[in-house]
ZAGU-759170 format. One record per residue (C-alpha): residue number from 1; x, y, z. Coordinates in pm, whole numbers, padded with zeros to 5 digits, always signed. Example, Ala and Ser with C-alpha at 12.3 -4.5 7.8 and 13.67 -1.06 7.14 Angstrom:
   resi        X        Y        Z
      1   +01230   -00450   +00780
      2   +01367   -00106   +00714
//
This chain:
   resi        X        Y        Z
      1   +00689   +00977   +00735
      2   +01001   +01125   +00769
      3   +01147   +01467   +00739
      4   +01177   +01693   +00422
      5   +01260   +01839   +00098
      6   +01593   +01982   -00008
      7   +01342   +02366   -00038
      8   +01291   +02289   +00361
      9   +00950   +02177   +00278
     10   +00797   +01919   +00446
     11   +00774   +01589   +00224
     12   +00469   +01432   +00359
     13   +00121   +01560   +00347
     14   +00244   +01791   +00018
     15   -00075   +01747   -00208
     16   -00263   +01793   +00096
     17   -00145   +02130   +00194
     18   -00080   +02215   -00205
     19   -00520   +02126   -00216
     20   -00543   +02441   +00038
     21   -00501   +02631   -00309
     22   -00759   +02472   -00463
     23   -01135   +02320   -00444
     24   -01181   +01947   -00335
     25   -01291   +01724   -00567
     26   -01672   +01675   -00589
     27   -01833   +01379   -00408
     28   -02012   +01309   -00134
     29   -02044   +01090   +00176
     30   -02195   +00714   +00171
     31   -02373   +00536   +00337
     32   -02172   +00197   +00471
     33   -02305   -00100   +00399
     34   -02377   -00246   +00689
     35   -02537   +00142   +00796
     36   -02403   +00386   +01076
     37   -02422   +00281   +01490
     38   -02461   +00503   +01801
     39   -02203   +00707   +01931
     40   -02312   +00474   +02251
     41   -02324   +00146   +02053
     42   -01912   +00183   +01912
     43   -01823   +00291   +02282
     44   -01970   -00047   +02412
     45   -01807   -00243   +02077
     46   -01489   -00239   +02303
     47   -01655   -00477   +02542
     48   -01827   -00653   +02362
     49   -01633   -00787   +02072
     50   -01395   -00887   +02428
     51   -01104   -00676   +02247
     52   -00778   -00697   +02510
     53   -00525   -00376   +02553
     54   -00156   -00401   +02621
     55   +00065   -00099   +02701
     56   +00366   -00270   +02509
     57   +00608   +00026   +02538
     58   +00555   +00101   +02937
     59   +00699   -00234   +03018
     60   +01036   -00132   +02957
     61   +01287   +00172   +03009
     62   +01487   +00260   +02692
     63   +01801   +00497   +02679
     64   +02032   +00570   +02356
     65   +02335   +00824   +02305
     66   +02166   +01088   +02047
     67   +02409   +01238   +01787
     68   +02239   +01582   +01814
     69   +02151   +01727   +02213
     70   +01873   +01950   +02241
     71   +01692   +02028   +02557
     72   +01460   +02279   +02492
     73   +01118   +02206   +02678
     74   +00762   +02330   +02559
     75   +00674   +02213   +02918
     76   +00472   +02208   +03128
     77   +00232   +02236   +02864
     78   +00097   +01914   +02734
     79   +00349   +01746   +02940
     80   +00630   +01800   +02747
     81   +00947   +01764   +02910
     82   +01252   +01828   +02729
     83   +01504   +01595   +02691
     84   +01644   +01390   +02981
     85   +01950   +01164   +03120
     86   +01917   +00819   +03082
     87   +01796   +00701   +03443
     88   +01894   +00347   +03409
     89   +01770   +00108   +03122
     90   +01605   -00222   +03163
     91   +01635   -00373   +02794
     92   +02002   -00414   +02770
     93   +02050   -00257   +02495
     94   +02380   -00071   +02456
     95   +02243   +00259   +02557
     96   +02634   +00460   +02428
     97   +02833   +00509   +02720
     98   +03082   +00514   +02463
     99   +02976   +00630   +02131
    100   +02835   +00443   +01879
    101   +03131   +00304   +01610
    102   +02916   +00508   +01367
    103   +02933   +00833   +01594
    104   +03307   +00789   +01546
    105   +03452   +01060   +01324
    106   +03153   +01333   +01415
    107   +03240   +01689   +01439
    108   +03332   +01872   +01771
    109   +03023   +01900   +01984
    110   +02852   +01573   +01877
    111   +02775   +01320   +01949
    112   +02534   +01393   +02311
    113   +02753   +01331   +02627
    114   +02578   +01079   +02780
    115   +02255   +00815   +02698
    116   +01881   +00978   +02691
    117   +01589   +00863   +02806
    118   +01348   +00763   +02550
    119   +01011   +00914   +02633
    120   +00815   +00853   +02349
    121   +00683   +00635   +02049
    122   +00560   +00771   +01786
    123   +00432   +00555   +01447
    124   +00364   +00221   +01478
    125   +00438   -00133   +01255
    126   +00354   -00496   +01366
    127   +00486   -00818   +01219
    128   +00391   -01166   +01315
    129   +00679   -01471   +01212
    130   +00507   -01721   +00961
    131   +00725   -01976   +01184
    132   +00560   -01876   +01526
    133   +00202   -01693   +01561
    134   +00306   -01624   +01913
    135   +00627   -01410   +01825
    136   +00548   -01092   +01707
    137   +00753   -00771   +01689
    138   +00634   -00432   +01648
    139   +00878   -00117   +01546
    140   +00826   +00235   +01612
    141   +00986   +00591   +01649
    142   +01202   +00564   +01978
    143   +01213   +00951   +02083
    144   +01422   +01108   +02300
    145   +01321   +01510   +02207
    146   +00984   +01545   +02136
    147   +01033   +01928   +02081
    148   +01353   +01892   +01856
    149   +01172   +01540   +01649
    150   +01506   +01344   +01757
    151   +01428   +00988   +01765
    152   +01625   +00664   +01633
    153   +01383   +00299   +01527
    154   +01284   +00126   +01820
    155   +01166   -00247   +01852
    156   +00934   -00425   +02039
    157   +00918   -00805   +02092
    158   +00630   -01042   +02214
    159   +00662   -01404   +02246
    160   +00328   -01515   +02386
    161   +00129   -01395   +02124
    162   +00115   -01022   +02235
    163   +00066   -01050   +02599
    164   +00372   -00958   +02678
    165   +00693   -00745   +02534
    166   +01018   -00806   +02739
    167   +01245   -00746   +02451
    168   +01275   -00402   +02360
    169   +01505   -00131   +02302
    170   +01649   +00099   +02012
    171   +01727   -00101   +01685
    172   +02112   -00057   +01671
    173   +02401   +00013   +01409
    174   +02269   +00390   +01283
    175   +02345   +00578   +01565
    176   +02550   +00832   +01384
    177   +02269   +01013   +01214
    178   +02041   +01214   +01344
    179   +01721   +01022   +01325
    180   +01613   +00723   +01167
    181   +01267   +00691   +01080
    182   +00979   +00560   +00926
    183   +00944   +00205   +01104
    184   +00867   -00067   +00911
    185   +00971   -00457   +00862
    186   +00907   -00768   +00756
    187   +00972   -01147   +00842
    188   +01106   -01411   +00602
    189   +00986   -01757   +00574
    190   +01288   -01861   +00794
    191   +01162   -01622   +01082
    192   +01479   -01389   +01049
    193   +01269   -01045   +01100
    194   +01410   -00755   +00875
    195   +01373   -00370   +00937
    196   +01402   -00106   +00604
    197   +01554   +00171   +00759
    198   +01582   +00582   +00678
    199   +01867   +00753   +00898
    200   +01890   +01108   +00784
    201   +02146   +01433   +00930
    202   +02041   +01719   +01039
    203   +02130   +01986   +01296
    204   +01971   +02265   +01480
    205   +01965   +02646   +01379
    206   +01982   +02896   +01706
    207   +01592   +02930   +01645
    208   +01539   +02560   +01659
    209   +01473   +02485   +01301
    210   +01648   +02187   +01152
    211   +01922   +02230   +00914
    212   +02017   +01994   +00653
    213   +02310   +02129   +00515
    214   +02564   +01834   +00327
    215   +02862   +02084   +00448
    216   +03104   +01903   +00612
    217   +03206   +02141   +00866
    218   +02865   +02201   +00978
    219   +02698   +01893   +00977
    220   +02720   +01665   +01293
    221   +02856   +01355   +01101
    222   +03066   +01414   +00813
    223   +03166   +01038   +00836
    224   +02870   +00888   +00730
    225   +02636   +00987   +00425
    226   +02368   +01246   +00448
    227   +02112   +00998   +00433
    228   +02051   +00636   +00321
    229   +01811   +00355   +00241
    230   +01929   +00093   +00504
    231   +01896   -00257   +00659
    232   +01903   -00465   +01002
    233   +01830   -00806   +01021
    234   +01719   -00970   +01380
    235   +01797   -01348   +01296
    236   +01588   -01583   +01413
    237   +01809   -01710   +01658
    238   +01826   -01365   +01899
    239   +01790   -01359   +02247
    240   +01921   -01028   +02354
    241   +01824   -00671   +02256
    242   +02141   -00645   +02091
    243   +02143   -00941   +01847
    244   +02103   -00770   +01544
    245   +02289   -00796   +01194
    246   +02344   -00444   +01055
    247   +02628   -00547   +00804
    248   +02661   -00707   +00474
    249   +03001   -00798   +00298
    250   +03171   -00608   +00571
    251   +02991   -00265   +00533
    252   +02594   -00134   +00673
    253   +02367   -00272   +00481
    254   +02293   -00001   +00320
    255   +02077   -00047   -00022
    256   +02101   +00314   -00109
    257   +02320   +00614   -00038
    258   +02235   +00964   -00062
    259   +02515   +01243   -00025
    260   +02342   +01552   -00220
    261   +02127   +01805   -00182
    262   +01817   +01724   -00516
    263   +01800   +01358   -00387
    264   +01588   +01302   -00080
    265   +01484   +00932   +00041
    266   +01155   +00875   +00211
    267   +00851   +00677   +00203
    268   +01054   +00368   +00221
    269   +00832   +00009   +00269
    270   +00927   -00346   +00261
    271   +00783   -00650   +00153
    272   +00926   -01029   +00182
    273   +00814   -01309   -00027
    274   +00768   -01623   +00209
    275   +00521   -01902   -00020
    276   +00666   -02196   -00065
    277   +00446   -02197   -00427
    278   +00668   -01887   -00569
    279   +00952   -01953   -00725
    280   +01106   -01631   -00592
    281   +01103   -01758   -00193
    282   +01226   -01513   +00030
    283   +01303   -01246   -00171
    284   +01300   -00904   -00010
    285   +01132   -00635   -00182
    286   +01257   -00277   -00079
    287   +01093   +00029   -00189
    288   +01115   +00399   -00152
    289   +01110   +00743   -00291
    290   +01346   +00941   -00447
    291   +01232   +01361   -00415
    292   +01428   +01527   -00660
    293   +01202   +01904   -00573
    294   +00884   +01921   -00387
    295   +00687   +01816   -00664
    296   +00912   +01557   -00815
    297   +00938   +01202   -00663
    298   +01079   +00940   -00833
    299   +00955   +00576   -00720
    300   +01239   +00300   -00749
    301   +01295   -00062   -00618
    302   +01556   -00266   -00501
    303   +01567   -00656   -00427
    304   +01746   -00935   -00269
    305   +01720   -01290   -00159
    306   +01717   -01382   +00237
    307   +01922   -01639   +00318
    308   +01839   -01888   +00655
    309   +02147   -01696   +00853
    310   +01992   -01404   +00850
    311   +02205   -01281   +00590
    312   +02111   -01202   +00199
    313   +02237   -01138   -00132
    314   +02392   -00832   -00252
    315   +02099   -00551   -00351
    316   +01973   -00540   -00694
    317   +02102   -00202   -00848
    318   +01773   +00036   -00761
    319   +01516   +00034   -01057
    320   +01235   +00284   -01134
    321   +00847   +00203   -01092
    322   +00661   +00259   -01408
    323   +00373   +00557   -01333
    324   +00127   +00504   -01612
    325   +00045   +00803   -01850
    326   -00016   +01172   -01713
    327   +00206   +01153   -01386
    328   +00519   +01425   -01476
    329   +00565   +01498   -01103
    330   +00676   +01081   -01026
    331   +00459   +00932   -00731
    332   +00488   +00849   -00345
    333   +00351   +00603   -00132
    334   +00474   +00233   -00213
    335   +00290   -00051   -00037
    336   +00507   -00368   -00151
    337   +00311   -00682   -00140
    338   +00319   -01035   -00261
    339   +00076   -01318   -00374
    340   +00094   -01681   -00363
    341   +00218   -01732   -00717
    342   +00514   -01482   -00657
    343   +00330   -01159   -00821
    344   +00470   -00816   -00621
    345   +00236   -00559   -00632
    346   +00212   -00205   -00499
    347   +00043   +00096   -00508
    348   +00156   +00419   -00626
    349   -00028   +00749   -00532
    350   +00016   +01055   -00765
    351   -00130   +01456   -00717
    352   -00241   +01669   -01048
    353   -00093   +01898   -01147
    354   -00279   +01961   -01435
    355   -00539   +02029   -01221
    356   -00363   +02253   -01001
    357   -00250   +01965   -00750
    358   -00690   +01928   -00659
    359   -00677   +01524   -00596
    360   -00529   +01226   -00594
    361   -00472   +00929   -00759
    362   -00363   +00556   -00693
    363   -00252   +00383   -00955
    364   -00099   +00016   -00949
    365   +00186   -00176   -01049
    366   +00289   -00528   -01035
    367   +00638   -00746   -01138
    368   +00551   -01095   -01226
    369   +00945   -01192   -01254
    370   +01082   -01173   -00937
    371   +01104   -00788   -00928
    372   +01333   -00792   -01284
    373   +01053   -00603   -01453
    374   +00757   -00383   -01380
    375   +00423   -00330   -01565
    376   +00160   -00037   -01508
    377   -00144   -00188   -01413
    378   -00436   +00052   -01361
    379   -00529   +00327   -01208
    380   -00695   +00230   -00874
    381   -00882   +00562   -00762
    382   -00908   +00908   -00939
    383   -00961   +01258   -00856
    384   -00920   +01206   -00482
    385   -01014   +01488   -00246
    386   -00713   +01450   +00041
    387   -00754   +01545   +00405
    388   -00583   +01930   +00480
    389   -00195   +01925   +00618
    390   -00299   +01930   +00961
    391   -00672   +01804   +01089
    392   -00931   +02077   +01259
    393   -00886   +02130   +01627
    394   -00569   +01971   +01661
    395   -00217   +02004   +01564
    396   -00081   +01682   +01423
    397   -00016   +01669   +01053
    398   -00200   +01387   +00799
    399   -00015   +01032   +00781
    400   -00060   +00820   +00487
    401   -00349   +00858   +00281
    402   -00362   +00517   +00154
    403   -00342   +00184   +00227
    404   -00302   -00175   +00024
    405   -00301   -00586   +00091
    406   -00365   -00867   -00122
    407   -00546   -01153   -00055
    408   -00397   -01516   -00033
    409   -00722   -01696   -00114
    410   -00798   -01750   -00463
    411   -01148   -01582   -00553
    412   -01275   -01727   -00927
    413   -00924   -01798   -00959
    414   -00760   -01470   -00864
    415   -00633   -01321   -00581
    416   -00805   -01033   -00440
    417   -00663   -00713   -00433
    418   -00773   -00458   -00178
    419   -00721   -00030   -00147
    420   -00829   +00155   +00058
    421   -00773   +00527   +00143
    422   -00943   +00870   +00266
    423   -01138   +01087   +00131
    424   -01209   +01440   +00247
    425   -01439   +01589   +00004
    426   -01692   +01653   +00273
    427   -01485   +01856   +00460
    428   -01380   +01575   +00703
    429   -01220   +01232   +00631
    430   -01387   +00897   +00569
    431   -01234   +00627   +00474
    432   -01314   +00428   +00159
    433   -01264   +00094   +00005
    434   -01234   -00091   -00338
    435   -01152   -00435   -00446
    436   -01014   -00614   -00747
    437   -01112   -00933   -00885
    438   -00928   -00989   -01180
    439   -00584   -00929   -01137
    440   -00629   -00525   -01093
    441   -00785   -00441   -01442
    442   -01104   -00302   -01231
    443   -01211   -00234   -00941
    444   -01564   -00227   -00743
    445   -01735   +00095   -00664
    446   -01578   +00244   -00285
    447   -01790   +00195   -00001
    448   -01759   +00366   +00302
    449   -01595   +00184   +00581
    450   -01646   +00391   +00893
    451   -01985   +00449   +00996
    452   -02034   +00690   +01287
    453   -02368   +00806   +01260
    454   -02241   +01236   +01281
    455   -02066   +01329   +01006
    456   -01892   +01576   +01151
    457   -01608   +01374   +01254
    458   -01251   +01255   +01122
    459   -01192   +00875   +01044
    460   -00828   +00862   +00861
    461   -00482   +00691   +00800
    462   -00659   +00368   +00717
    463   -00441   +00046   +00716
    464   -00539   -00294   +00510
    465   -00503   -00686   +00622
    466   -00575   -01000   +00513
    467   -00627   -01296   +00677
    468   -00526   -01665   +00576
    469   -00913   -01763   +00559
    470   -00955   -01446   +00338
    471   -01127   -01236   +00633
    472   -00988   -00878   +00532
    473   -00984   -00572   +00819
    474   -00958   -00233   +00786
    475   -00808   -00019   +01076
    476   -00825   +00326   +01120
    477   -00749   +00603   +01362
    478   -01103   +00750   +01445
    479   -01212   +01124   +01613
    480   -01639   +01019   +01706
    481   -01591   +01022   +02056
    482   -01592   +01354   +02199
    483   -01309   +01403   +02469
    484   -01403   +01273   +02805
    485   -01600   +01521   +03054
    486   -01485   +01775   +03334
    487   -01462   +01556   +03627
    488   -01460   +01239   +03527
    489   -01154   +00987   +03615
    490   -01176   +00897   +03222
    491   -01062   +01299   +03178
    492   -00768   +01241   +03462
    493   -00657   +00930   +03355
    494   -00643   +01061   +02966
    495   -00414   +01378   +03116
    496   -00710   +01655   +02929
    497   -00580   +01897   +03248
    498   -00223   +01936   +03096
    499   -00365   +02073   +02707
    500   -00411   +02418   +02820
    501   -00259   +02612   +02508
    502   -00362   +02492   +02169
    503   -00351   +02751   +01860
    504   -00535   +02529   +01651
    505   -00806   +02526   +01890
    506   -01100   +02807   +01919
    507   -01294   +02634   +02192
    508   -01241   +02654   +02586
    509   -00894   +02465   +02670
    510   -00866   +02206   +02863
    511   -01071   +02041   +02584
    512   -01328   +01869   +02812
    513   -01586   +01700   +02619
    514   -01462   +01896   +02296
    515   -01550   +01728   +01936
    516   -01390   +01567   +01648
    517   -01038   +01642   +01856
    518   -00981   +01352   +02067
    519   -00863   +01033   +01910
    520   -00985   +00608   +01940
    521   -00857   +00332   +01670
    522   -01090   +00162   +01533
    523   -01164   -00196   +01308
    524   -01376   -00311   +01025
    525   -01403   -00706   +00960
    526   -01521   -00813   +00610
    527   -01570   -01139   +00405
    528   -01345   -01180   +00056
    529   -01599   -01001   -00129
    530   -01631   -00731   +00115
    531   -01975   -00809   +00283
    532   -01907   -00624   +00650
    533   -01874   -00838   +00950
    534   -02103   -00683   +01190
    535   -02013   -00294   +01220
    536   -01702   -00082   +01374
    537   -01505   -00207   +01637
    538   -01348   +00036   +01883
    539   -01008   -00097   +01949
    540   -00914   +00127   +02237
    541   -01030   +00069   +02578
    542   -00958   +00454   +02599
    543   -01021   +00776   +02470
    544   -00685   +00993   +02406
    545   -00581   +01346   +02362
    546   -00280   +01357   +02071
    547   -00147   +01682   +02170
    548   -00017   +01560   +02528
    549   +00397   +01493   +02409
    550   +00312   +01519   +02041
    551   +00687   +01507   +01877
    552   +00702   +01883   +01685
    553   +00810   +01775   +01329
    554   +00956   +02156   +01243
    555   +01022   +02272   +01570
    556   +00992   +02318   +01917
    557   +00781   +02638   +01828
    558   +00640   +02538   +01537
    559   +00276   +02483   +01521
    560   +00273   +02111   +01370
    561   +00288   +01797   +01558
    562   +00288   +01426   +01495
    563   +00129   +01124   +01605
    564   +00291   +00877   +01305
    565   +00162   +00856   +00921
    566   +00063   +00532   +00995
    567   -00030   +00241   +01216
    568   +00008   -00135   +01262
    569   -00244   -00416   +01137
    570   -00196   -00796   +01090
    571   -00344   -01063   +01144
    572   -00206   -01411   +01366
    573   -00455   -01701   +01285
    574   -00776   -01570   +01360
    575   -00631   -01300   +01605
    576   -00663   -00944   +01453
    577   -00347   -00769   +01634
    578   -00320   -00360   +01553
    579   -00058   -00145   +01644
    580   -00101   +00225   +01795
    581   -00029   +00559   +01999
    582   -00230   +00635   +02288
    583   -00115   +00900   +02605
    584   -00398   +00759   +02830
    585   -00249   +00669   +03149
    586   -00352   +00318   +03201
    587   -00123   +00310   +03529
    588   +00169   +00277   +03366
    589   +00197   +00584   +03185
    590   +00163   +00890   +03419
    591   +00325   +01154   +03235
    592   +00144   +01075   +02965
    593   +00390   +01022   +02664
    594   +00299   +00817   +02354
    595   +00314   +00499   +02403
    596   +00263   +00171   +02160
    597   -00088   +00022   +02254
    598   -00128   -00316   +02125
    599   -00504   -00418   +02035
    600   -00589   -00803   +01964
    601   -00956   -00925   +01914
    602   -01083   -01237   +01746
    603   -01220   -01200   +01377
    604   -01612   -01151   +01411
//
């Protein structure tokens, strides 16, 4: 999700690449329930299931004044393109002809000179307001640098129920760091629309790595801390890009402050209590992930109560999550949720190292006092093998392994909990699913949820949601669909001429028809109890190549590359809306940059 380690190591994806060292986990693939379908049959599920596409992020031009320049260019290759001048925004946004109040007080050479162009959008969230099912807003990476990762949170705003976004632009008041990162909100029951945020310092070293260093004289910001757990509020009442809140009692909203080398923030996720049957209304639920080492993460959580301004409470002093027995190295991964009856519960995902960091395992927590005090639940999943630090072919790195929702329709008088995740013991990813019953003490056996008929093939970062009349989808990025052929206005339109130099990759470049390389998002509907809903739907009307302007996570030279941990998935009524990256060119995308793809089909 975000950046790193204080040992320079990257912080997501570590079990994975730690598993390199050691054998996967024994099991097998299954067989989903409602069986495998053509290659032919999922293409045609596009149609068919009358799924729409909207380009959310082309319908706007975004500029913001970085803190850190850097215009190295890995072009022409995979169309990168460096980093450019703003040409003129169209969200009125204040793109920093002046700095920022929060550049203020940076050290000589910082921040940029002028706005940037934001050229891509990387990671994806999607929120609809309990108040209006037409007003949703999405959230995702808002990058200026693809080569040198440099990107600020970005919003995106729909008012007609997803047709169209004319509100967009950077989400303001953290300007002076680096990045910020990791996009991902919330509404309250008011409709004020809340956005957990992770800004985070760094710099660049002559060969282009990034350099964290807390030194005042060499980092670009001395004024600010190195790195913080942070809030913006968009009240309900906003009408311009601008209209944010991004102070409390005078100060950011910042929940927690970092300053020191041995404490690293990430994996931050929110959750908001909005049932009028809990008596803990509109409390927000903040959680994240203290990395104390690479192998050391410390879960905590921090609460507050949302008031109808679109202001809150002060932040409950941060807590620890309890991690059940056997888990010395802490765990990662919170996914914050809430039930009718006020219950938060979340998800916790753990390596082994007692087993020389081989699998994975999800265990679960849950507060039934407003967040006061936490209770270890059960363990969820064991001896899970994970998907490698970076998939076969390709370059981009492994997102989130997980994924977690609760139901909101009682089933024999609980509510359903649901986890899903993938599994890689095979050699490539499926994804997998298990439900609870009786308040998380056990859970059914997994079943497969994607069911392309070759095995061969890479279905991963699978993301839960549950719908009011207990319908509950699983979305999931999905590699069945070879690239599109030599010659074929599907290959144009998806850019495949511009991937001529990939190290990852042993076949002929551009990757014409190549396998289990190109990417679709797909969908799978089920009952309460998990009986499918017909089989897979593809959500994308088109097939995409994620190298083409792939943000490099390291460096511009570095190998590694990034298409988000994550995507969005909620549900508006009985409207499934998902939230994506695609660099097809659907006419209003011709240099092919990443670009939020909004996917909306009725539940089957």
């Amino acid at each position: 999700m975000s950046r790193r380690l204080g040992l320079g190591l990257s912080v997501l994806g570590l079990a994975s690449l730690l598993l390199l060292m050691a054998p996967a986990a024994a099991a097998g693939r299954r067989t989903p329930p409602q069986g495998t379908q053509s290659n032919a049959a999922y293409a045609a599920s596009f149609a068919a299931s009358h799924v729409i596409n909207v380009f959310a992020t082309t319908q706007r031009v975004s500029c913001y004044r970085p803190e850190v320049p850097y215009f190295v260019s890995d072009g022409p290759n995979d169309g990168y393109s460096g980093m450019s001048a703003c040409p003129g925004a169209t969200t009125g946004e204040d793109t920093g002809q002046t700095p920022y109040p929060t550049q203020v007080g940076s050290n000589p050479g910082y921040p940029a000179n002028r706005p940037m162009l934001v050229k891509n959008h990387s990671e994806s969230d999607l929120r609809v307001d309990p108040t209006n099912p037409n007003h949703l807003i999405g959230s995702s990476k808002w990058v200026v640098s693809a080569e040198g990762y440099n990107h600020l949170l970005g919003f995106y705003e729909s008012f007609d129920g997803g047709r169209t976004w004319p509100m967009q632009g950077h989400i303001p008041g953290y300007e002076g760091w680096t990045d910020n990162t990791d996009p991902v909100g919330a509404f309250d029951s008011y409709g004020n629309y809340y956005e957990l945020i992770l800004p985070y310092e760094f710099f660049y070293n002559p060969d282009g790595t990034h350099n964290f260093q807390t030194n005042p004289n060499k980092e670009p910001n001395p004024s600010v801390p190195a790195e913080v757990i942070s809030v913006a509020v968009r009240p309900h009442s906003a009408h311009q890009a601008t209209d944010w809140i991004t102070t409390h009692n005078g100060h950011l909203d910042i929940v927690a402050g970092y300053n020191s080398r041995g404490n690293e923030p990430d994996k931050q996720w929110l959750a908001i209590d909005t049932y009028s049957s809990s008596p803990h209304q509109n409390r927000v639920y903040a959680m994240w992930v203290d990395f104390h080492g690479p192998l050391t993460a410390a879960p905590l959580v921090s609460y507050a109560d949302a008031r109808q301004d679109g202001t809150h409470t002060d932040w409950f002093p941060p807590q620890p999550l309890p991690m059940g027995a056997h888990h010395p190295t802490g765990a990662t991964y919170l996914l914050p949720h809430v039930t009718p009856d006020g219950t938060v519960w979340t998800t916790l995902t753990t390596t082994a190292p007692e087993k020389q960091f081989c699998c994975d395992t999800i265990i679960l927590d849950k507060s039934t006092d407003g967040g006061k005090s936490w209770t270890f639940v059960s363990t969820v999943a064991d001896n899970i093998a994970a998907p490698p630090g970076i998939y076969p072919n390709t370059t981009f790195r492994d997102g989130i392994e997980n994924t977690f929702t609760v139901g909101t329709t009682l089933v024999n008088g609980q509510y359903p909990l649901y986890v899903a995740w993938e599994d890689y013991a095979t050699g490539f990813g499926n994804v997998l699913l298990s439900a609870s019953y009786d308040g998380g003490r056990t859970w059914t056996a997994p079943i497969q949820v994607n069911d392309n008929a070759n095995p061969s093939v890479d279905a991963f970062q699978p993301n839960l949601a549950a719908a009011a009349d207990g319908t509950v989808s699983v979305a999931f990025y999905d590699r069945r669909l070879p690239c599109p052929a030599a010659g074929t206005a599907e290959a144009a339109a998806a850019g495949l001429a511009l991937d001529q130099v990939n190290p990852n990759y042993s076949g002929s470049l551009p990757p014409y028809g190549a396998s289990n390389y190109c990417v679709n998002a797909s969908a799978q509907f089920y009952l309460a109890d998990l009986t499918p809903r017909g089989h897979n739907i593809r959500l994308t009307e088109h097939t995409w190549d994620p190298q083409l302007n792939a943000p490099h996570s390291g460096c511009a030279t570095c190998t590694t590359t990034f298409i988000g941990d994550y995507f969005g998935n909620t549900f508006s009524g009985t409207t499934s809306f998902a939230s994506f990256v695609s660099t097809y060119d659907d006419g209003t995308n011709p240099r092919h940059q990443q670009q939020q793809v909004i996917a909306s089909v009725a539940i089957p």
